[in-house]
C-alpha positions as CSV (number, residue, x, y, z in Angstrom):
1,X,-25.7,-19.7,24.3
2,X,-28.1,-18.8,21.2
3,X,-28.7,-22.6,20.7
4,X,-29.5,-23.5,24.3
5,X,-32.4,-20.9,24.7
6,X,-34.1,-22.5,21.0
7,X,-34.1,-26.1,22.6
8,X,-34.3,-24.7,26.3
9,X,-31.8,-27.0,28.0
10,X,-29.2,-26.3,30.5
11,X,-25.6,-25.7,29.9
12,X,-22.4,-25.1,32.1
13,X,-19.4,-22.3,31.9
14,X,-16.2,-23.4,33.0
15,X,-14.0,-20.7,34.1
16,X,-10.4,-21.3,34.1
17,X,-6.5,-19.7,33.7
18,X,-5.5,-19.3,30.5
19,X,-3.1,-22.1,30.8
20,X,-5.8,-24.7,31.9
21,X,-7.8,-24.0,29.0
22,X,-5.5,-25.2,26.7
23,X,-5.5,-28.9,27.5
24,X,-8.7,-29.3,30.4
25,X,-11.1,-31.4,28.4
26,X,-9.5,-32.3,25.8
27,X,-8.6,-36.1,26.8
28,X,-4.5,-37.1,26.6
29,X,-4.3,-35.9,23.3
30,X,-4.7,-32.4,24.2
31,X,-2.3,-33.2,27.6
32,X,0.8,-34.8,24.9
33,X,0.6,-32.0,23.0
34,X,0.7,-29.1,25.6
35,X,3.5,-31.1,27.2
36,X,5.2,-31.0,24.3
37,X,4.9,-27.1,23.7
38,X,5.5,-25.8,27.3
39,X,7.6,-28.7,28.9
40,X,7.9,-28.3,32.7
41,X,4.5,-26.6,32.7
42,X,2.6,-27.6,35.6
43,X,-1.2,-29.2,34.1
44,X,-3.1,-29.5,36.6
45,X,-6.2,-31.7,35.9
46,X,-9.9,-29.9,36.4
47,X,-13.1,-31.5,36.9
48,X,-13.1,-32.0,32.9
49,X,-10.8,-34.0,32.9
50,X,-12.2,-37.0,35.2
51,X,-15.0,-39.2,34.0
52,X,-17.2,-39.2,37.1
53,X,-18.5,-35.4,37.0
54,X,-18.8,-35.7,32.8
55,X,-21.5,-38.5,33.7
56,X,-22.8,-36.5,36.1
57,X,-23.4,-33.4,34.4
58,X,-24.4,-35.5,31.2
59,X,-26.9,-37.9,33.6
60,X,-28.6,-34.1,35.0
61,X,-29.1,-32.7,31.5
62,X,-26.1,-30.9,30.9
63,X,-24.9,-31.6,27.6
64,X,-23.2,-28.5,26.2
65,X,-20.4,-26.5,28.1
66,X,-18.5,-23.3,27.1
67,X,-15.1,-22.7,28.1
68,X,-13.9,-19.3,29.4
69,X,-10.4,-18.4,30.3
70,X,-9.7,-16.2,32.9
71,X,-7.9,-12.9,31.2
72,X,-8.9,-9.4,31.2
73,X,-10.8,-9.6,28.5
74,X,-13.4,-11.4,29.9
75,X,-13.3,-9.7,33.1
76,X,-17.3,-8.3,32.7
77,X,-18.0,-11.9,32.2
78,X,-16.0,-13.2,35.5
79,X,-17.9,-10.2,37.8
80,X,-21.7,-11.4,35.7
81,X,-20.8,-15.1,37.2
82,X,-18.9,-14.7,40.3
83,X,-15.7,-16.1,38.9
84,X,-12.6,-15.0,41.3
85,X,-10.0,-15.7,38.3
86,X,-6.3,-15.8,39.7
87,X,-5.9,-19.4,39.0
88,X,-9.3,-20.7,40.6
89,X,-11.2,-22.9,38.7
90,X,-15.4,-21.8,38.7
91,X,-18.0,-24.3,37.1
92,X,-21.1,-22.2,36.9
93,X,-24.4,-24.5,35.5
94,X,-27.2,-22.1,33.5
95,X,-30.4,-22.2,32.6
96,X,-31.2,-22.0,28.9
97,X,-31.5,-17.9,29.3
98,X,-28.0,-17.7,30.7
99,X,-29.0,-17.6,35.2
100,X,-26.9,-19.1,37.2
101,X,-28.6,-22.1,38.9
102,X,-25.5,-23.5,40.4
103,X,-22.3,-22.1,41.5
104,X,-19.0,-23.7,42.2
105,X,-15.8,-22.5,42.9
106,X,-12.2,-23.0,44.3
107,X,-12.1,-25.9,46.5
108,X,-15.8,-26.8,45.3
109,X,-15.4,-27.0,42.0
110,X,-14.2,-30.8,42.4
111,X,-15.7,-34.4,41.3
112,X,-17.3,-35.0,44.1
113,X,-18.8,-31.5,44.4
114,X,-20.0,-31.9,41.2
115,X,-21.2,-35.0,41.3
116,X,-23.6,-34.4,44.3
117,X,-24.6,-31.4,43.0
118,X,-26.0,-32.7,40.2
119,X,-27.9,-35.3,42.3
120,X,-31.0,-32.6,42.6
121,X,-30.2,-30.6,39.2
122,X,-33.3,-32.2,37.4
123,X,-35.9,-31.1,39.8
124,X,-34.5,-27.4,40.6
125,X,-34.2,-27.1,36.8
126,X,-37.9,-27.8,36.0
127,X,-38.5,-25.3,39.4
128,X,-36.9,-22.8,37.8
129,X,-38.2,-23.1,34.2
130,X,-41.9,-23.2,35.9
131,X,-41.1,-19.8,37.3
132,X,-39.6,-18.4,34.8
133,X,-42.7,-19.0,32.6
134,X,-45.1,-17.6,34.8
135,X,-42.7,-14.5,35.1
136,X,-42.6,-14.4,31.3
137,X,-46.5,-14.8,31.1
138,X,-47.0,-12.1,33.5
139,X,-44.7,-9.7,31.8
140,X,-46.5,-10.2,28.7
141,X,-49.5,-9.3,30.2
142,X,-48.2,-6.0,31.6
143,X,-46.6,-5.0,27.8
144,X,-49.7,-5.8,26.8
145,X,-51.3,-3.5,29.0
146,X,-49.0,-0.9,28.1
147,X,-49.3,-1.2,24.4
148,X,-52.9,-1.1,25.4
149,X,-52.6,1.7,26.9
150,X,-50.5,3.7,24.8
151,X,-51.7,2.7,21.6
152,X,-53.0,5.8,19.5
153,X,-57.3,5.4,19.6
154,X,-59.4,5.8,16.7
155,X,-60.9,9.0,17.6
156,X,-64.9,9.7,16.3
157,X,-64.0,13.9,16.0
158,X,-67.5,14.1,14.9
159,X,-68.8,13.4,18.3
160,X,-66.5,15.0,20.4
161,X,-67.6,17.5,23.8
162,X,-66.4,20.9,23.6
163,X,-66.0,22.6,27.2
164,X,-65.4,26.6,27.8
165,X,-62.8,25.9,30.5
166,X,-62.4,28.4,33.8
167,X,-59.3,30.4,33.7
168,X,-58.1,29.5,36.8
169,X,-59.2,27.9,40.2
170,X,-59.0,30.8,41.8
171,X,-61.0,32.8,39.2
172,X,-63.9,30.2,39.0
173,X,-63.9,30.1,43.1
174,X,-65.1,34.1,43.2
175,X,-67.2,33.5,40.1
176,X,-69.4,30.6,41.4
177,X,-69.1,32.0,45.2
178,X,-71.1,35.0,43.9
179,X,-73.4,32.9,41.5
180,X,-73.9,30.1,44.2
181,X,-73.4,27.6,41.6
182,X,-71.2,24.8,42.0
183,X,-68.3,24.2,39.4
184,X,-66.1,21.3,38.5
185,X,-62.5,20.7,38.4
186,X,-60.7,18.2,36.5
187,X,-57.1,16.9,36.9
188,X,-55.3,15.1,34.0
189,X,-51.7,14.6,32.7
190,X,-50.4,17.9,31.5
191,X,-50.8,16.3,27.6
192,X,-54.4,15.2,28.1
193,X,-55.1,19.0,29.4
194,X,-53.9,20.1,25.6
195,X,-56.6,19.0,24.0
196,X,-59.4,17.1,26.4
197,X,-62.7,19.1,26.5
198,X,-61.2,21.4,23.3
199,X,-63.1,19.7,19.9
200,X,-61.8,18.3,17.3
201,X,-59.8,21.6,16.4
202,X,-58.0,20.9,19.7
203,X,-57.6,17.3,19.2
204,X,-56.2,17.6,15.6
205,X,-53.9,20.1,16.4
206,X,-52.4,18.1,19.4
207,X,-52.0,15.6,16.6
208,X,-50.4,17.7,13.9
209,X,-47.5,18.9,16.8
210,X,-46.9,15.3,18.4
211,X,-47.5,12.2,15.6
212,X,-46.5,9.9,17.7
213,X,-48.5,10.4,21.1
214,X,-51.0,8.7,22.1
215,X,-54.6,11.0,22.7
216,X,-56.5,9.3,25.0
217,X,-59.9,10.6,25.6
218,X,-61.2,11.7,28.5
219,X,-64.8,12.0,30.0
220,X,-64.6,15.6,28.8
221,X,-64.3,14.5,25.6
222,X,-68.4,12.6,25.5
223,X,-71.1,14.7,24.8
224,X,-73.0,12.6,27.2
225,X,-71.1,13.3,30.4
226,X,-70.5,16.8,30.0
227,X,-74.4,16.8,29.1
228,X,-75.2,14.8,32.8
229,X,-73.4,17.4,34.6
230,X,-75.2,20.6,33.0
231,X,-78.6,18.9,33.8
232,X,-77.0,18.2,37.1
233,X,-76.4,22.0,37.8
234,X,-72.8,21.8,37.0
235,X,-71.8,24.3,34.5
236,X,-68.6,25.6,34.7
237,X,-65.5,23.7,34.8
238,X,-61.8,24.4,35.2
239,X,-59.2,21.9,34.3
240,X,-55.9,21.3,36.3
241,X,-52.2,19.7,34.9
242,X,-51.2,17.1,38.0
243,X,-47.4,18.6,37.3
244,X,-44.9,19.3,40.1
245,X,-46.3,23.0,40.2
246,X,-49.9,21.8,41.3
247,X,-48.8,19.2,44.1
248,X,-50.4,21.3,47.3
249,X,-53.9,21.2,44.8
250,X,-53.7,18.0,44.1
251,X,-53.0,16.9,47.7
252,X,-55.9,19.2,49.0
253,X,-58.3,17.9,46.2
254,X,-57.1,14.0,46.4
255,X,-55.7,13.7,43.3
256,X,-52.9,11.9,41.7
257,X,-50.9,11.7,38.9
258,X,-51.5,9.1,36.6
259,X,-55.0,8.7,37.1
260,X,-57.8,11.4,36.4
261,X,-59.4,12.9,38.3
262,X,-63.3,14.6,38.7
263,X,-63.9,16.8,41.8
264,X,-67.4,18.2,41.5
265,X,-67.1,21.3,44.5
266,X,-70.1,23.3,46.0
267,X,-69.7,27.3,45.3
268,X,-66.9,28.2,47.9
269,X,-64.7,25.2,47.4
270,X,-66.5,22.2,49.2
271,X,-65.5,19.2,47.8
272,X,-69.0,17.4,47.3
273,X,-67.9,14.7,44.7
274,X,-64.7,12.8,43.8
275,X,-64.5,10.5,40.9
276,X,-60.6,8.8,40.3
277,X,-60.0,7.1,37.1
278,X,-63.4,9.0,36.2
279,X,-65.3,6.9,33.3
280,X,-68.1,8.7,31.6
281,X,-70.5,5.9,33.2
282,X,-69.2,6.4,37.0
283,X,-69.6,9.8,36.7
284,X,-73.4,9.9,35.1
285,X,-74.1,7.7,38.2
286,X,-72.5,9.5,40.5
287,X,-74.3,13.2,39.3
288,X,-78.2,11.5,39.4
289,X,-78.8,12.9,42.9
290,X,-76.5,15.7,43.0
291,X,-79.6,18.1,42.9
292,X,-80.5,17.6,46.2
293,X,-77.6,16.9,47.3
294,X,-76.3,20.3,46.6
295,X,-79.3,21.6,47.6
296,X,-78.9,19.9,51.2
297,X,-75.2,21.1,51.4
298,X,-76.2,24.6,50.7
299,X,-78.9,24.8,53.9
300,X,-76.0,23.2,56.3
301,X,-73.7,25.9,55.0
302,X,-76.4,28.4,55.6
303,X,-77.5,27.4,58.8
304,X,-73.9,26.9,59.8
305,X,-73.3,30.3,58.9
306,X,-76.4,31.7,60.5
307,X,-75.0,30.0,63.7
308,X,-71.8,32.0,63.5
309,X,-73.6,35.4,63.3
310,X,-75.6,34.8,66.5
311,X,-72.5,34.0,68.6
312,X,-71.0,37.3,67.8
313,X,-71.6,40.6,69.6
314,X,-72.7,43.2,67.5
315,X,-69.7,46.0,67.0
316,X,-70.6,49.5,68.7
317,X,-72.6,48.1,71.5
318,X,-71.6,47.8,75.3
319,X,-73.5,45.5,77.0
320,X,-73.6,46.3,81.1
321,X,-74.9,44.4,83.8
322,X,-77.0,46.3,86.3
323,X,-76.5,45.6,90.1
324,X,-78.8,48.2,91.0
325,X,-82.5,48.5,91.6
């Protein structure tokens, strides 16, 4: 009921046979003259019908009821309230947004029932409305969020990074293995990766095709970061779609969709640095030391590596153990 939810006060459906709903209610005005149309007709009497449940439901805050007969053309409405139909009576009391709060049916849905029912109605009522405001307030929040979130930013072109992206992974692995350099990878939504890093020719292009999608910028996409991780030693970058395709990288790397993500990798692979939901400030923080930090991975690997080679025989050579003098 329309009206209910603008005032916010309870009201009760009364399912019913089709019979029943001509006369239930209606006082003996509406019994005479059913009587009188159908004579012989069985009329039962309803909880309608008897003053003590009215006062009830009136005394709880029910003031406005709906009738619903019990035919096939309400049957979606019957299944949305639990009514059985088939002659069985079902009182159903709602809030103002149309949820059940009370259910009575069959051998329940009688004055007494009713009646004691009601007894508590006041309190559970101003229960429920309580939660459902705090629901409603909370769901706000989260469509504001979203709306947040995918509203289309006001984007400064003038300022925007340009990166010269890696080909591939694999390609920037034997590039930077051989310059012992590290590199950086970047994982983004595959509609981010059509235009972060790119300019503003990539950026207004991504606009021209799709209006009506948001461009969120990335920390690709600041002169500053990109700038912290050059002075850093970090060069070369290569940027990665988290689509179906790239699940065994992104589980290797720690990444996840949704949420970007900066791996900053020594020259073979190493992961040295991850960044998720990578900010241009977190990352500037997080690049201050790398210097020596790389610096300090590079001897372990080294040493590690020297390590190896001593362990292992050199090919061609026999080495014999002499037992004589």
């Amino acid at each position: 009921m329309a009206l209910q939810e603008t005032v916010e006060q309870p009201f009760a459906i009364f399912f019913c046979s089709e019979e029943t709903a001509k006369y239930t209610g209606g006082g003996r005005t509406a019994f005479q003259k059913y009587l009188q149309a159908c004579p012989g007709r069985p009329t039962p009497t309803t909880v309608f019908d008897g003053w003590s449940a009215v006062k009830a439901l009136h005394a709880g805050g029910v003031q406005r009821f709906v009738q619903v007969p019990t035919t096939q053309k309400n049957l979606e409405l019957m299944r949305q309230y639990g009514a059985p139909g088939g002659g069985v009576d079902t009182l159903v009391i709602c809030g103002y947004n149309g949820d059940a709060l009370i259910t009575l049916s069959g051998e329940l849905c009688v004055q007494s029932q009713v009646t004691a029912a009601m007894k508590h109605f006041p309190r559970k009522y101003e229960a429920w409305k309580t939660a459902l405001q705090a629901q409603r307030r909370a769901q706000r929040a989260r469509d504001a969020m979203a709306a947040a979130r995918d509203a289309v930013p006001q984007v400064d072109y003038a300022r925007l990074a340009t990166v010269n992206w890696g080909y591939s992974l694999r390609a920037m692995k034997a590039i930077q293995e051989e310059m012992a350099e590290p590199f950086a990878i970047f994982f983004c939504s595959e509609e981010k990766a059509k235009y972060t890093g790119g300019g503003k020719a990539a950026f207004v292009k991504y606009r021209q095709a799709f209006p009506d999608r948001p461009t969120h910028t990335t920390v690709f996409d600041e002169p500053s970061t990109v700038r912290a991780l050059r002075d850093a030693g970090v060069r070369r970058f290569v940027r990665v779609a988290t689509t179906q395709e790239n699940q065994p990288l992104m589980r290797k790397y720690g990444a996840t969709a949704g949420a970007d993500t900066l791996v900053i990798c020594g020259y073979n692979g190493d992961v040295l640095i991850t960044l998720q939901g990578a900010q241009s400030s977190n990352v500037a923080a997080a690049v201050m030391d790398f210097p020596q930090k790389y610096e300090a991975w590079k001897v372990a690997l080294n040493d590690g590596r020297d390590k190896e080679r001593k362990v292992k025989p050199q090919p061609g050579k026999i080495f014999v153990k002499k037992w004589w003098k």
